[in-house]
PDB file with one MODEL, atoms N, CA, C and O in Angstrom:
MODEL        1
ATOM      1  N   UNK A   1       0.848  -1.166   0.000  1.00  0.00           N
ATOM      2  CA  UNK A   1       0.000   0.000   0.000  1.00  0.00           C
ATOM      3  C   UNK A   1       0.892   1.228   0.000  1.00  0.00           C
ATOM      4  O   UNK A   1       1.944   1.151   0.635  1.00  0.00           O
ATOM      5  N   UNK A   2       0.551   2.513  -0.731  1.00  0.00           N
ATOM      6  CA  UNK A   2       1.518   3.478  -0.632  1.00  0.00           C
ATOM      7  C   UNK A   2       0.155   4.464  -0.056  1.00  0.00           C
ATOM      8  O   UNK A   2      -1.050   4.405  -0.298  1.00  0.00           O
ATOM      9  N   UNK A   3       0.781   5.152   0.598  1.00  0.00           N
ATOM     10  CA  UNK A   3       0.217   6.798   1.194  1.00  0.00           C
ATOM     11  C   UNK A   3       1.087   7.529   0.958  1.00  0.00           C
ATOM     12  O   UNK A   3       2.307   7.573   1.122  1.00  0.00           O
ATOM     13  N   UNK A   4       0.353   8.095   0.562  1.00  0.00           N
ATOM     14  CA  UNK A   4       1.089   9.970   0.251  1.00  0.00           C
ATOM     15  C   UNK A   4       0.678  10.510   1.513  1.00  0.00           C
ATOM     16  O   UNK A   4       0.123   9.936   2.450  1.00  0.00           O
ATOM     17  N   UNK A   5       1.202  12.248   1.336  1.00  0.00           N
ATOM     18  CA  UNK A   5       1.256  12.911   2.811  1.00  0.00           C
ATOM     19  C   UNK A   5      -0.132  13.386   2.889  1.00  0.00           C
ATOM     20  O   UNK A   5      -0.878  13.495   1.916  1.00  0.00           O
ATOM     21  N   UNK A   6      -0.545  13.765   4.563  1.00  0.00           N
ATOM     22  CA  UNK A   6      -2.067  14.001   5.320  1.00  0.00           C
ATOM     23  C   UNK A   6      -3.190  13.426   4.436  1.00  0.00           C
ATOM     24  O   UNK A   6      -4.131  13.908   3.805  1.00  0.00           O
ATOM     25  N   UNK A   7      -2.373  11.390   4.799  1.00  0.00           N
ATOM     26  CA  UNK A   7      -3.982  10.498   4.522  1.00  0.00           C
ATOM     27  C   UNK A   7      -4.393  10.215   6.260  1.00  0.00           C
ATOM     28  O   UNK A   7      -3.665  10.010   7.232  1.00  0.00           O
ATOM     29  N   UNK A   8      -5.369  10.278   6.168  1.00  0.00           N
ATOM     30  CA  UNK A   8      -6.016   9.892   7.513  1.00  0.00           C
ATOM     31  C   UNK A   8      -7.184   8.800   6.795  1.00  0.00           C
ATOM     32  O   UNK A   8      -7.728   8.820   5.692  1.00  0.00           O
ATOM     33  N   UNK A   9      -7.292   7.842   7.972  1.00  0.00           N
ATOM     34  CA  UNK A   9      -7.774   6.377   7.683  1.00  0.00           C
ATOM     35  C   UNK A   9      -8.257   6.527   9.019  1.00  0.00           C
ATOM     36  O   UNK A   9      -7.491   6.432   9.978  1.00  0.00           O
ATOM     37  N   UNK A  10      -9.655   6.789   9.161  1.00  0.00           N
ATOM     38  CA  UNK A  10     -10.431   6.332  10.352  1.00  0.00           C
ATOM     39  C   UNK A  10     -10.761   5.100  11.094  1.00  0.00           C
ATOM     40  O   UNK A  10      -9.890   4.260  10.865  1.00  0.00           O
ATOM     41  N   UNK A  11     -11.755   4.618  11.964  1.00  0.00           N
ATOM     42  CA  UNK A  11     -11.366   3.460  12.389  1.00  0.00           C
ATOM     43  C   UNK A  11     -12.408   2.556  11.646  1.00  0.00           C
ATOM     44  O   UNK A  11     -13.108   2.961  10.718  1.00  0.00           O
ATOM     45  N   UNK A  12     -12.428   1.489  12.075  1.00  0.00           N
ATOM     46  CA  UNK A  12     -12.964   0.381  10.958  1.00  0.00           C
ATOM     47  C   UNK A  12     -12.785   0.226   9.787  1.00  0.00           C
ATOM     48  O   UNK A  12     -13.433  -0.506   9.039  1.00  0.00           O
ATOM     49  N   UNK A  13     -11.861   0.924   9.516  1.00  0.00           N
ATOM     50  CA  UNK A  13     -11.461   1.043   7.719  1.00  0.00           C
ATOM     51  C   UNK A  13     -11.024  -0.294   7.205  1.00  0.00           C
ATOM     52  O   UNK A  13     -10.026  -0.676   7.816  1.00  0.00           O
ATOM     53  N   UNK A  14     -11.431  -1.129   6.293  1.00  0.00           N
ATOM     54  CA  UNK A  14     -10.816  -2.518   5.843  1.00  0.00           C
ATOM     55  C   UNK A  14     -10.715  -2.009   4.193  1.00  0.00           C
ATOM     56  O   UNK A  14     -11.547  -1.723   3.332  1.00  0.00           O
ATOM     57  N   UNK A  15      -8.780  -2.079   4.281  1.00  0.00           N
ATOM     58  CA  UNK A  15      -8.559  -1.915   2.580  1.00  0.00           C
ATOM     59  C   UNK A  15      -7.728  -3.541   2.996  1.00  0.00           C
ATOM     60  O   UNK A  15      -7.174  -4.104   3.940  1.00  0.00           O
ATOM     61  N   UNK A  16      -8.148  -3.782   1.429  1.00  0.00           N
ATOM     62  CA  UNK A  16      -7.819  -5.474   1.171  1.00  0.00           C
ATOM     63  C   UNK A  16      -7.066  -6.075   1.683  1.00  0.00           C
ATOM     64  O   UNK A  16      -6.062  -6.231   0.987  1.00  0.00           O
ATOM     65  N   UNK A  17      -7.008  -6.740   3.041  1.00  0.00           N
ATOM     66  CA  UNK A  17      -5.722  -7.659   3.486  1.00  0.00           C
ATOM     67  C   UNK A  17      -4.779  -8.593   2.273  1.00  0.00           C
ATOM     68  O   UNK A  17      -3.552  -8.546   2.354  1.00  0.00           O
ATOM     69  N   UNK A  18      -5.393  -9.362   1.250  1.00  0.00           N
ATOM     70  CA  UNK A  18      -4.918  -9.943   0.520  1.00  0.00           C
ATOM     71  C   UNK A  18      -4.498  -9.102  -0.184  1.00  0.00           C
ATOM     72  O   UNK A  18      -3.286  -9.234  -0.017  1.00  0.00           O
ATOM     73  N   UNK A  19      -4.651  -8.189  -0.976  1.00  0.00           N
ATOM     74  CA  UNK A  19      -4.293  -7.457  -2.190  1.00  0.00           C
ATOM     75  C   UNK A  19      -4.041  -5.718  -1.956  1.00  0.00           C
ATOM     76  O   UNK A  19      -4.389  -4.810  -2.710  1.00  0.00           O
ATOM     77  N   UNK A  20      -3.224  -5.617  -0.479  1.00  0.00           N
ATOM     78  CA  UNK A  20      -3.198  -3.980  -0.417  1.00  0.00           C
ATOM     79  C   UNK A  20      -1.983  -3.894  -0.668  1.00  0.00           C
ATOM     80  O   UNK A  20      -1.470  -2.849  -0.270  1.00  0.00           O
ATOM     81  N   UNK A  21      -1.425  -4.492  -1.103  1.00  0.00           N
ATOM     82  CA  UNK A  21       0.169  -3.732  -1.868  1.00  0.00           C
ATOM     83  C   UNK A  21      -0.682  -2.818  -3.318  1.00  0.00           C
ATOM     84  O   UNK A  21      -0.392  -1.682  -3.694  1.00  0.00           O
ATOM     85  N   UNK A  22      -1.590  -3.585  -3.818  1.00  0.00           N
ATOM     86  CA  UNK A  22      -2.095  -2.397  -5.162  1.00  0.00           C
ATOM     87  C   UNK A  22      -2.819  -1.682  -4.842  1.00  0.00           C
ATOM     88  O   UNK A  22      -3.512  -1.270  -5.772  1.00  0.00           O
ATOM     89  N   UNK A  23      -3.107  -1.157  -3.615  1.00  0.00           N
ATOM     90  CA  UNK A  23      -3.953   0.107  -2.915  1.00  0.00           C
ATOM     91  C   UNK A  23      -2.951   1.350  -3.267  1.00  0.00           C
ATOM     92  O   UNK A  23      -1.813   0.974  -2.984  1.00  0.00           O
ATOM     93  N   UNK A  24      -2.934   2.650  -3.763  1.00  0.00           N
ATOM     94  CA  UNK A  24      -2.025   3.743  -3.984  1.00  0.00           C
ATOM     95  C   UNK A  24      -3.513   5.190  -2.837  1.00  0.00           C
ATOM     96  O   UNK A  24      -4.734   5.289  -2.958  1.00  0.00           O
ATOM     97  N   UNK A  25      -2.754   5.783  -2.124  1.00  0.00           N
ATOM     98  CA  UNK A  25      -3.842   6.859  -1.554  1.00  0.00           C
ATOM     99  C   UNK A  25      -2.930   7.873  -1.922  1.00  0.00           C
ATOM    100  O   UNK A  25      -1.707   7.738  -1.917  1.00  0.00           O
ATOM    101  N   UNK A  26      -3.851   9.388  -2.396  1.00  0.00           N
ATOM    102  CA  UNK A  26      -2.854  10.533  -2.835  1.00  0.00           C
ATOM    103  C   UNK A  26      -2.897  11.012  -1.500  1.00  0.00           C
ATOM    104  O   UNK A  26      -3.228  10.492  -0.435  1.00  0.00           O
ATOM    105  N   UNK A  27      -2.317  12.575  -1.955  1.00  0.00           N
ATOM    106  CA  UNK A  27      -2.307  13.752  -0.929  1.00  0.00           C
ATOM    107  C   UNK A  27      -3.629  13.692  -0.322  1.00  0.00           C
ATOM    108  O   UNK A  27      -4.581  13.274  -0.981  1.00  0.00           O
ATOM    109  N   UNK A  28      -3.753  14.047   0.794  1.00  0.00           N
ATOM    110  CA  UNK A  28      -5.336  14.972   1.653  1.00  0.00           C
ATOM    111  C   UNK A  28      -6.043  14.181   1.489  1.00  0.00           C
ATOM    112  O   UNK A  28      -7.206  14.584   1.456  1.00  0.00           O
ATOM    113  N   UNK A  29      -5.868  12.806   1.311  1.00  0.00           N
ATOM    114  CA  UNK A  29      -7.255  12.084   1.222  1.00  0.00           C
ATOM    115  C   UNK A  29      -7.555  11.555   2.572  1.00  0.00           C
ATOM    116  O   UNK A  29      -6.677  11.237   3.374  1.00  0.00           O
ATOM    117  N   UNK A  30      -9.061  11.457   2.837  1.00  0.00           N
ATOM    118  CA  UNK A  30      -9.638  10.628   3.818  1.00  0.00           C
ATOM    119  C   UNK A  30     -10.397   9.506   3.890  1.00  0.00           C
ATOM    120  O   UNK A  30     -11.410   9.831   3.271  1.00  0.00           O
ATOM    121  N   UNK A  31     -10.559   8.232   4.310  1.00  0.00           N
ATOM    122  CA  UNK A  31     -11.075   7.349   4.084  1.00  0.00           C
ATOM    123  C   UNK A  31     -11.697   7.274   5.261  1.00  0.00           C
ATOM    124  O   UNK A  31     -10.995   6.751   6.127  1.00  0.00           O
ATOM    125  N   UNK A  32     -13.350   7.789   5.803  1.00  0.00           N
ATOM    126  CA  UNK A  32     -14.148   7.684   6.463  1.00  0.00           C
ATOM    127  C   UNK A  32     -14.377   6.582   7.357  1.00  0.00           C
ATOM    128  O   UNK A  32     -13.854   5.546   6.944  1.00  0.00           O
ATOM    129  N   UNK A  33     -15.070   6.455   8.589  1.00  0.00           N
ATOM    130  CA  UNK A  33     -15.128   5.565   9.421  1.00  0.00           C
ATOM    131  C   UNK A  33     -16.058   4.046   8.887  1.00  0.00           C
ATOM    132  O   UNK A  33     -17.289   4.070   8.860  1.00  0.00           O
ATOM    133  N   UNK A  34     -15.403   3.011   8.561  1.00  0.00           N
ATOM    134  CA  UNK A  34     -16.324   1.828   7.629  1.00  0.00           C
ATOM    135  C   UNK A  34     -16.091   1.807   6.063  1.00  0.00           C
ATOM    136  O   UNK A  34     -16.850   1.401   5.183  1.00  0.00           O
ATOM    137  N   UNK A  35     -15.090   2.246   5.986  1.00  0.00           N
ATOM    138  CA  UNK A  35     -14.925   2.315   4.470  1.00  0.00           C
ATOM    139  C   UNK A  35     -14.197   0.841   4.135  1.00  0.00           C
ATOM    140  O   UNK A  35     -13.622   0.273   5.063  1.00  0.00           O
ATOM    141  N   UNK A  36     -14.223   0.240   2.836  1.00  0.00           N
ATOM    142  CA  UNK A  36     -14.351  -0.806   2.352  1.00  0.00           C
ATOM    143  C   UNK A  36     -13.646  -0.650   0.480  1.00  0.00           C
ATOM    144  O   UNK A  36     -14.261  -0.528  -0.580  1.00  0.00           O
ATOM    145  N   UNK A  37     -12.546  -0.706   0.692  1.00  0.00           N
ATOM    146  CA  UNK A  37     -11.567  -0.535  -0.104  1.00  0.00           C
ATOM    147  C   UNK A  37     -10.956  -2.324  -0.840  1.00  0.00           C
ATOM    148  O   UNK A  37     -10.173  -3.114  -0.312  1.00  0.00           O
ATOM    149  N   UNK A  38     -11.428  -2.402  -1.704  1.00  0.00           N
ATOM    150  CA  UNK A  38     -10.880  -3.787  -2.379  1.00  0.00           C
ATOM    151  C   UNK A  38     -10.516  -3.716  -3.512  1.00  0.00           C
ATOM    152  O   UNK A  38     -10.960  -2.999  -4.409  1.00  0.00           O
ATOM    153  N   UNK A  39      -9.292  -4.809  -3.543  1.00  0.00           N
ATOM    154  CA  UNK A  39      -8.508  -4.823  -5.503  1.00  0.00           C
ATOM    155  C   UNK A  39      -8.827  -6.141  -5.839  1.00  0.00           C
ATOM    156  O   UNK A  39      -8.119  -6.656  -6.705  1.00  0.00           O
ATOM    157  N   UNK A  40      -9.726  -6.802  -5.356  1.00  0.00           N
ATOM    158  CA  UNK A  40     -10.383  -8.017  -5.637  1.00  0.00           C
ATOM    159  C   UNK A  40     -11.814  -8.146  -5.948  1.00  0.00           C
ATOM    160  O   UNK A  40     -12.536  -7.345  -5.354  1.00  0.00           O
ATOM    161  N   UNK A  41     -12.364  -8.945  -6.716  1.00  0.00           N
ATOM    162  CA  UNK A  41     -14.240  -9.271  -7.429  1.00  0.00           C
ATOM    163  C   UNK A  41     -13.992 -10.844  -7.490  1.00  0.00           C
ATOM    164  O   UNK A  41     -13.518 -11.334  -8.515  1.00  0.00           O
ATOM    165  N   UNK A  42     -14.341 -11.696  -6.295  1.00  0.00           N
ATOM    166  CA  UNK A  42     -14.808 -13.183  -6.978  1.00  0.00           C
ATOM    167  C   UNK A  42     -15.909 -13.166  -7.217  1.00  0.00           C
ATOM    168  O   UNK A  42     -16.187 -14.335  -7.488  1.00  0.00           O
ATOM    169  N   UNK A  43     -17.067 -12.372  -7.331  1.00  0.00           N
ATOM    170  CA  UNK A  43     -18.219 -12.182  -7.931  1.00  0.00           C
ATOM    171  C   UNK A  43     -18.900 -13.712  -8.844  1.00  0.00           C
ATOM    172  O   UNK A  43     -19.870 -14.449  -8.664  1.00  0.00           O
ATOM    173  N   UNK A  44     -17.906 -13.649  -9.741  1.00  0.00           N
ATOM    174  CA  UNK A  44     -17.930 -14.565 -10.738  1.00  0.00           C
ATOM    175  C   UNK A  44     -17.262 -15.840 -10.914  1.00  0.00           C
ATOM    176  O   UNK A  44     -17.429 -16.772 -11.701  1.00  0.00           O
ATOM    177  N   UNK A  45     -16.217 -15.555  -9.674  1.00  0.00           N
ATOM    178  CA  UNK A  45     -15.191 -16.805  -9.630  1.00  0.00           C
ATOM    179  C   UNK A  45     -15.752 -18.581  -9.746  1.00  0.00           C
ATOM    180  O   UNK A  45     -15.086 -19.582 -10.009  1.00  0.00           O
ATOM    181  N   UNK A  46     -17.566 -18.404  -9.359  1.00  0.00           N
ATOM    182  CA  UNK A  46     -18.256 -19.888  -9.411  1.00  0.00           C
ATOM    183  C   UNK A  46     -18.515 -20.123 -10.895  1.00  0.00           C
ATOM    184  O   UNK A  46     -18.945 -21.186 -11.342  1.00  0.00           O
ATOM    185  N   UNK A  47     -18.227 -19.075 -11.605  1.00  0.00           N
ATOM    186  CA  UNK A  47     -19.009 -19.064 -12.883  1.00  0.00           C
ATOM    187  C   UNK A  47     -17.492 -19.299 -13.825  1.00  0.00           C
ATOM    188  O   UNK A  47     -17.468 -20.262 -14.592  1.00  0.00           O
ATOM    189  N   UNK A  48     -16.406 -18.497 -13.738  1.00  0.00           N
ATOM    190  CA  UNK A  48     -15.731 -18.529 -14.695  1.00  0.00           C
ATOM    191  C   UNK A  48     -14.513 -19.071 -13.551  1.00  0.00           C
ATOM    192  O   UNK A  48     -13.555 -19.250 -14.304  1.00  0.00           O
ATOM    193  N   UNK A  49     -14.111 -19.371 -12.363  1.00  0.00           N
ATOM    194  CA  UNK A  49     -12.948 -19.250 -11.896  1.00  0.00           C
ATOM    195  C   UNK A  49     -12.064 -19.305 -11.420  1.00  0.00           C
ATOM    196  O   UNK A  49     -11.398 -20.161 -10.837  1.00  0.00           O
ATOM    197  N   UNK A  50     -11.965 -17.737 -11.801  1.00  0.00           N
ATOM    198  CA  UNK A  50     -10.916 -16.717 -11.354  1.00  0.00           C
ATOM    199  C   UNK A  50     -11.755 -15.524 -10.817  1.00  0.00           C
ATOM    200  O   UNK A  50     -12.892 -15.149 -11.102  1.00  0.00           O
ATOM    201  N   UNK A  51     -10.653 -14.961  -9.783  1.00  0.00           N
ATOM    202  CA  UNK A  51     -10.764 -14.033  -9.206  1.00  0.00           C
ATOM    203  C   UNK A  51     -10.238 -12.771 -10.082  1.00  0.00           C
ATOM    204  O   UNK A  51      -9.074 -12.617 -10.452  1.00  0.00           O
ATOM    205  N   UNK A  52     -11.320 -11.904 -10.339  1.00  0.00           N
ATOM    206  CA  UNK A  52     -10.412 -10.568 -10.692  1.00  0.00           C
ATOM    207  C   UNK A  52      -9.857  -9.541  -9.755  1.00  0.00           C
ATOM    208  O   UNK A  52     -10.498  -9.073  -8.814  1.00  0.00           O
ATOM    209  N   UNK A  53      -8.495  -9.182 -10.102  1.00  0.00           N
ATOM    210  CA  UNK A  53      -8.060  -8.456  -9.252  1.00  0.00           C
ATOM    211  C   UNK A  53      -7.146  -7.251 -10.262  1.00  0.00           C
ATOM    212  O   UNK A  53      -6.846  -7.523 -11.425  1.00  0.00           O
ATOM    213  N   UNK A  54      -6.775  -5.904  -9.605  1.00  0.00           N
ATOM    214  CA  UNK A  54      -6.710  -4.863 -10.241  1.00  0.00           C
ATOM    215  C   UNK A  54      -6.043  -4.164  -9.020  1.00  0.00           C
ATOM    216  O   UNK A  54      -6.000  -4.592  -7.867  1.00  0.00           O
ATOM    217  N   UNK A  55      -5.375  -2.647  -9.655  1.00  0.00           N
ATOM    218  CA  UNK A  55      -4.770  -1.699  -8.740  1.00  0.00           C
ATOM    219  C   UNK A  55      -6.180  -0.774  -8.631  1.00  0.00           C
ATOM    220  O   UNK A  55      -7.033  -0.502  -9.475  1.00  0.00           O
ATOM    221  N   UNK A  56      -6.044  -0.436  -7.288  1.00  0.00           N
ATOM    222  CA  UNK A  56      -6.766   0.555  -6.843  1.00  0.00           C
ATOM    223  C   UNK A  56      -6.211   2.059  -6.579  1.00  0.00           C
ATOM    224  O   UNK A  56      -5.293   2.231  -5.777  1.00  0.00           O
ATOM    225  N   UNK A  57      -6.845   3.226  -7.337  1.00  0.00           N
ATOM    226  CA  UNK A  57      -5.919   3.617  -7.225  1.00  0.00           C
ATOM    227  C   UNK A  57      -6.689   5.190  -6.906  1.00  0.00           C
ATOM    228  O   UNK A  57      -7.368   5.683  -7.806  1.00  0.00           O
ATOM    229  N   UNK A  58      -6.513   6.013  -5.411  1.00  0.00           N
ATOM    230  CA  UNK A  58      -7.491   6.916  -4.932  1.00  0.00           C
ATOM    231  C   UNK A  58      -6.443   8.192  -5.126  1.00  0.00           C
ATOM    232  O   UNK A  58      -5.231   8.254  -4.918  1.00  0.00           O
ATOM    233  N   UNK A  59      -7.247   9.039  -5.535  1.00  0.00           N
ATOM    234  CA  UNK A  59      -6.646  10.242  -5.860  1.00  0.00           C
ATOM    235  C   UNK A  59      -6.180  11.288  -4.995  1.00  0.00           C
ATOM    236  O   UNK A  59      -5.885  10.701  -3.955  1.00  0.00           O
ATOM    237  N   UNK A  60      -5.960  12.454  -4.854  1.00  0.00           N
ATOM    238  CA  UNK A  60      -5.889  13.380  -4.183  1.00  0.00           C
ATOM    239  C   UNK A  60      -6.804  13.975  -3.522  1.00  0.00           C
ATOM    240  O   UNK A  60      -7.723  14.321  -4.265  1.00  0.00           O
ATOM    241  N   UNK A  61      -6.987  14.303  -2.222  1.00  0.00           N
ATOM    242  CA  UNK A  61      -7.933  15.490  -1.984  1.00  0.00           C
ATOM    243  C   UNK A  61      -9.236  14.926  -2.117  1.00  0.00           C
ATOM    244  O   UNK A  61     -10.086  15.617  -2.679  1.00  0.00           O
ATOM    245  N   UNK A  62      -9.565  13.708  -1.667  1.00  0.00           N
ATOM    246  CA  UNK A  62     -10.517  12.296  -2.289  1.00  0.00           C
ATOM    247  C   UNK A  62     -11.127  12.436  -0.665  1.00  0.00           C
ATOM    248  O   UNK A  62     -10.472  12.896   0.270  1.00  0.00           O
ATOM    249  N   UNK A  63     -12.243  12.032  -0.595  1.00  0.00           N
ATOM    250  CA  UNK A  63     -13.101  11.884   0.428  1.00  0.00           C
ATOM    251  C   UNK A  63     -13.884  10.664   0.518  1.00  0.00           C
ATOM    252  O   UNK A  63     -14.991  10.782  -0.007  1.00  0.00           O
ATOM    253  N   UNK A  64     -13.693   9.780   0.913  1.00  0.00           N
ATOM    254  CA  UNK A  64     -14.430   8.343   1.190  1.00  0.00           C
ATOM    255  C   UNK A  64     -15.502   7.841   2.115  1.00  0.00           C
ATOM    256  O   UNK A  64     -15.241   6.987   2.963  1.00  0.00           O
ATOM    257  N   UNK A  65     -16.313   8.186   2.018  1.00  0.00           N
ATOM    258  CA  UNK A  65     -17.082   7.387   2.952  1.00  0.00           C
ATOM    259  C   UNK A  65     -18.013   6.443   3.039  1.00  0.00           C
ATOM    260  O   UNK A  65     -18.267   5.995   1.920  1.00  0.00           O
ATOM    261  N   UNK A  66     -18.709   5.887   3.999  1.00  0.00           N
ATOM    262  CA  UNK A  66     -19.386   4.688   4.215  1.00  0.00           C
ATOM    263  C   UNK A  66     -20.854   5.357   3.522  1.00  0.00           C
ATOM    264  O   UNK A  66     -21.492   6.409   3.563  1.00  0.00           O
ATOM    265  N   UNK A  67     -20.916   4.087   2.911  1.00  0.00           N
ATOM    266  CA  UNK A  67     -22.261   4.116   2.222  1.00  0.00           C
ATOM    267  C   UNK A  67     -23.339   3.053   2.709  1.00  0.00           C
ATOM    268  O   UNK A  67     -23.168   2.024   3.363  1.00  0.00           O
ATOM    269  N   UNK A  68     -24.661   3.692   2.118  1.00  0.00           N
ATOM    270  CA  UNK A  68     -25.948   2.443   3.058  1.00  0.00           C
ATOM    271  C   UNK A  68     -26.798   2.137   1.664  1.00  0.00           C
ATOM    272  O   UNK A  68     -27.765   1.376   1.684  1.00  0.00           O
TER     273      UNK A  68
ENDMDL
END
């Protein structure tokens, strides 16, 4: 996982245990309390699989939060 400078990561935050080396966070970003950050979809893995997996990649000055 890389962070750039003033990321703040609140609590309960889960970015991908398996796959957070391809997590990138810019400058000033915040990732809200419950946020849910993944570089993985087995969605489909019963159907075709494989797991897709990808870099995630959050920008600058980015605001994250928990959604319902």
């Amino acid at each position: 996982m890389m962070l750039e400078k003033n990321v703040f990561i609140g609590r309960n935050v889960l970015i991908d245990p398996g796959y957070n080396w391809l997590v990138s966070i810019g400058n000033n970003s915040v990732l809200s309390y419950g946020t849910i950050v993944l570089a993985h979809d087995g969605s489909l893995r019963n159907y075709t699989g494989y797991t897709r997996v990808g870099k995630v990649s959050i920008g600058s000055n980015e605001n994250l939060k928990l959604g319902f």
